[in-house]
Structures are given as structure tokens and as C-alpha cells.
KEFIDO-672033 format. One record per residue (C-alpha): x, y, z; residue in three letters. Coordinates in nm, 3 decimals, always signed. Layout:
<gukols>
{east X, north Y, up Z, rest ala}
...
</gukols>
This chain:
<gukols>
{east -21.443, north -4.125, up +2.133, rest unk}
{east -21.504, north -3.894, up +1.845, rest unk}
{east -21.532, north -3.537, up +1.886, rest unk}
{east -21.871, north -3.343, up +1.858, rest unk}
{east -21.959, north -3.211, up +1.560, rest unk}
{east -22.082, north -2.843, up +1.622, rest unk}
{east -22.297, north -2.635, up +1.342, rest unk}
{east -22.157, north -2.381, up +1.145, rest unk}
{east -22.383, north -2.119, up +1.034, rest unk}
{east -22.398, north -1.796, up +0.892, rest unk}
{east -22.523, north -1.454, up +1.117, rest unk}
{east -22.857, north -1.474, up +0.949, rest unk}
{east -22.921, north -1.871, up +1.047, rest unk}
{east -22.783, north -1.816, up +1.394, rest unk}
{east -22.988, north -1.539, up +1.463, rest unk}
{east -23.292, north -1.736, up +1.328, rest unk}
{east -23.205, north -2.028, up +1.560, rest unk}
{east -23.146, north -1.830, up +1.897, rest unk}
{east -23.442, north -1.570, up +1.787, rest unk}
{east -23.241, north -1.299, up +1.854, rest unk}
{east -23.191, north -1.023, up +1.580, rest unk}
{east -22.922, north -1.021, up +1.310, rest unk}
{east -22.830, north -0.712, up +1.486, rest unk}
{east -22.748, north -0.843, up +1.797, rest unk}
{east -22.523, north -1.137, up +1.656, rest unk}
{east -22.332, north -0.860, up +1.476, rest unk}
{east -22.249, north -0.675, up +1.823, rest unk}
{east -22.180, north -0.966, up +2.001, rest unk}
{east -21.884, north -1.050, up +1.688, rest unk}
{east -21.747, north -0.693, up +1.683, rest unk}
{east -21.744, north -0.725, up +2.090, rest unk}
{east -21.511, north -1.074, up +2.069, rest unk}
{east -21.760, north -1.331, up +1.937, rest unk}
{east -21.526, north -1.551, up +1.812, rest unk}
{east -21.608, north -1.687, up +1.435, rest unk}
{east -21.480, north -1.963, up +1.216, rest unk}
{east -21.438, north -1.787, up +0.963, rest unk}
{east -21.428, north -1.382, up +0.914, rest unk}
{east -21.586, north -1.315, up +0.572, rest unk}
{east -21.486, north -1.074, up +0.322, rest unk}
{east -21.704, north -0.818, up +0.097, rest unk}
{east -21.848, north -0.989, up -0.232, rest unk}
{east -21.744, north -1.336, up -0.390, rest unk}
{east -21.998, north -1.518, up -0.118, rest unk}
{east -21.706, north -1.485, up +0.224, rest unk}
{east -21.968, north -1.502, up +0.455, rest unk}
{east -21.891, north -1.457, up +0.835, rest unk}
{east -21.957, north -1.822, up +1.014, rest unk}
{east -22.044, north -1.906, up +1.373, rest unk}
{east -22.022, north -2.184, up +1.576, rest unk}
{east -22.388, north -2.240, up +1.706, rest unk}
{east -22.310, north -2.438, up +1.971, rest unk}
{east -22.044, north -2.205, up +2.086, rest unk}
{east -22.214, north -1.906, up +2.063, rest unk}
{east -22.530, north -2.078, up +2.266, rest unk}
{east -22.340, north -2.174, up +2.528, rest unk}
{east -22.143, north -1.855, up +2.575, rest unk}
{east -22.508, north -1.647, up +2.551, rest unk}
{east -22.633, north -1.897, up +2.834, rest unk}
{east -22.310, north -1.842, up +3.007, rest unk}
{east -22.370, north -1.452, up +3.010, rest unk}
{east -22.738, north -1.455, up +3.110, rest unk}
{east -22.649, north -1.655, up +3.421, rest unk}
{east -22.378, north -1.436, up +3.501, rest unk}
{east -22.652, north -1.158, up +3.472, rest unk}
{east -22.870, north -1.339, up +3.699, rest unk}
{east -22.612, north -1.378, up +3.953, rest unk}
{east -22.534, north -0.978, up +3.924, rest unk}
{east -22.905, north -0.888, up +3.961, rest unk}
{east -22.938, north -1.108, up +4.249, rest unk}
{east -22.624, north -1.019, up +4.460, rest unk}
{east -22.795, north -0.634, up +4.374, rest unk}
{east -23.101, north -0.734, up +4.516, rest unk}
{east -22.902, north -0.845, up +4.829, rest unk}
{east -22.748, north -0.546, up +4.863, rest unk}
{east -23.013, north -0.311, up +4.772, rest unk}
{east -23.213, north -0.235, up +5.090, rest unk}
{east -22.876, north -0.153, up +5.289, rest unk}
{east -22.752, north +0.067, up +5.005, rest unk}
{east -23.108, north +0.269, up +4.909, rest unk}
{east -23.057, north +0.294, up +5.362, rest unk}
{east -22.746, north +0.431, up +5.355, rest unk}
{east -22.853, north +0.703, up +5.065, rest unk}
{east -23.160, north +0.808, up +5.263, rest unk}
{east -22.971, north +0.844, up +5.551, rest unk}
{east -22.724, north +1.038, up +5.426, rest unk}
{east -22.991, north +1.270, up +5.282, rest unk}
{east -23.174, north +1.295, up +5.643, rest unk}
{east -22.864, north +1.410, up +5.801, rest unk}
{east -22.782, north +1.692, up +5.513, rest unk}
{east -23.100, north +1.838, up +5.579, rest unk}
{east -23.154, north +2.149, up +5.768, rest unk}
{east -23.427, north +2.358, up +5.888, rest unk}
{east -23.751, north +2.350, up +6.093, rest unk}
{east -23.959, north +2.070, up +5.909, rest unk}
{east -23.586, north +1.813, up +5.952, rest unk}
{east -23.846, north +1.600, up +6.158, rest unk}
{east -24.099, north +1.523, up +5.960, rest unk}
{east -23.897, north +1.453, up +5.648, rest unk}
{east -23.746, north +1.127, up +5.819, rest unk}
{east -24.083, north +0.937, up +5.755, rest unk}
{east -24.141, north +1.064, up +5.453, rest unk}
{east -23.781, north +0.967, up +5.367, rest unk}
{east -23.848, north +0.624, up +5.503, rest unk}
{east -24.156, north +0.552, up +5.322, rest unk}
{east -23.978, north +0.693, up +5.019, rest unk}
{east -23.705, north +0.418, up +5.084, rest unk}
{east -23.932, north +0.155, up +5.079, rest unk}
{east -24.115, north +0.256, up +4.780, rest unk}
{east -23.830, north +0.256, up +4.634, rest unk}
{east -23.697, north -0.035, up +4.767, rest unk}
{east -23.991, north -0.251, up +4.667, rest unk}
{east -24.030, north -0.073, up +4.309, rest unk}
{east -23.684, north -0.191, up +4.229, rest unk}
{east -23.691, north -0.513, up +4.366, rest unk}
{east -24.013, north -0.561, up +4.178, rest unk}
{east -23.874, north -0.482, up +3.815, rest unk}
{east -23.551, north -0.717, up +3.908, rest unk}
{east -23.851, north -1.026, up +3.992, rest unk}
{east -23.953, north -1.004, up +3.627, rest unk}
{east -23.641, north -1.089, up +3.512, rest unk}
{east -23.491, north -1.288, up +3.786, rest unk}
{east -23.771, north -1.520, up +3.938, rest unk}
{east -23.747, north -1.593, up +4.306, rest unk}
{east -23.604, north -1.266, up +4.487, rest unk}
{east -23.711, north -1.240, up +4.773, rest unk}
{east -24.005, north -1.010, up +4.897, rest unk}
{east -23.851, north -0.725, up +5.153, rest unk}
{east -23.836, north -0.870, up +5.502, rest unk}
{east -23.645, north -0.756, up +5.718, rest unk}
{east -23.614, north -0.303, up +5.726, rest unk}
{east -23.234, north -0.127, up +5.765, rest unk}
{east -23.193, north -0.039, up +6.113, rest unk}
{east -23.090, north +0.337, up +5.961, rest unk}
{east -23.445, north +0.308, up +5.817, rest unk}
{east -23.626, north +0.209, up +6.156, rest unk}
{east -23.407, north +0.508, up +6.336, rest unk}
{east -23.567, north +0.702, up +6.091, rest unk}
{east -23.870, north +0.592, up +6.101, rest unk}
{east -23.908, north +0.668, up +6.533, rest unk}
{east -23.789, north +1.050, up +6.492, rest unk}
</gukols>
């Protein structure tokens, strides 16, 4: 079985391709990209990329981001929790009371803005269920 031919094209036409900028191709060579073949100033040494390579390694990355922004959204109730309480129990004075609900509905403002923003890049996180039991200790002061 013959090997597959892959495309070999120049920064400009594999920018063009993926619609990303010229820019970003650039940064993504000086950050390891590899090339097949690193060109030199003047006499037409142009810089060439793999297309198929460099597709598959960009696809590679954006599901690895998806998988980080979703094990975040896991973990972000518990940790925002664990911040707020930490702030409830540093504070002092007469009014310590009534700053654990505003400190809980400032959690879940929080909480939900966040999660929000990561739903427009990662479809299907889930909407906040289930509240931090340091949140609903706070929340009965």
C-alpha cells in the first residue's frame, strides 16, 4: 500500500487553507512547528509546511483545550467554594454575619458567569446543579 501523499505549502497557503493568520502559523513554527523545509532570506527559500501535519496537530491541540476547559468546569464550583470560604473565615468584625450570603450569592454569580463564558467555547457543560456544601453552610449563617 502506498504511502499518503501530504501537501506541502508555504506559511501564506497554509494560513489561507486553515483561515488562520500568517501570524499565527509563524508562532506556532518558532514554538516547534515542525517544517519540511526551513527557508533562507532571498533567492526564493521559502519555509514549507506539511498541511496535513500541521491540521492534525492544530485539531490535536484544540481537543486537548477542550478537555482542559472541561475538567475546569468540573472543578470550578468546589474551588470558587473553597476561596469564598476561606474569605468568610478571615473576616472579622460586627457585620461577619451578613457577609456569608452575600459571599454566597457572590459565589454563584461567579460560578455561573464563568461557567457561562467556558459554554461558548466548549458546548455541553453542564448548567450548575448541585451547590458546595461550604456554600450551603454559608448560606444558613
Amino acid at each position: 500500500m502506498p504511502a499518503p501523499v501530504h501537501t506541502v505549502v508555504t506559511i501564506v497557503e497554509a494560513a489561507a487553507a486553515l483561515g488562520i493568520d500568517v501570524r499565527t502559523v509563524s508562532r506556532d513554527i518558532a514554538a516547534g512547528l515542525p517544517v519540511v523545509r526551513k527557508g533562507r532570506r532571498g533567492r526564493g527559500g521559502a519555509t514549507l509546511i506539511d498541511l496535513e501535519l500541521y491540521r492534525a496537530q492544530r485539531e490535536r491541540a484544540a481537543t486537548n483545550a477542550d478537555l482542559t476547559l472541561r475538567t475546569l468546569a468540573a472543578e470550578l464550583p468546589e474551588l470558587l467554594a473553597a476561596a469564598v470560604d476561606e474569605t468568610f473565615r478571615e473576616a472579622c468584625g460586627p457585620h461577619k454575619r451578613a457577609l456569608a450570603g452575600e459571599l454566597a450569592g457572590a459565589w454563584y454569580r461567579c460560578t455561573t458567569a464563568i461557567l457561562d463564558r467556558i459554554r461558548r467555547d466548549v458546548p455541553g457543560i453542564p448548567e450548575l446543579d448541585t451547590i458546595p456544601e461550604l456554600i450551603s453552610r454559608l448560606r444558613h449563617i
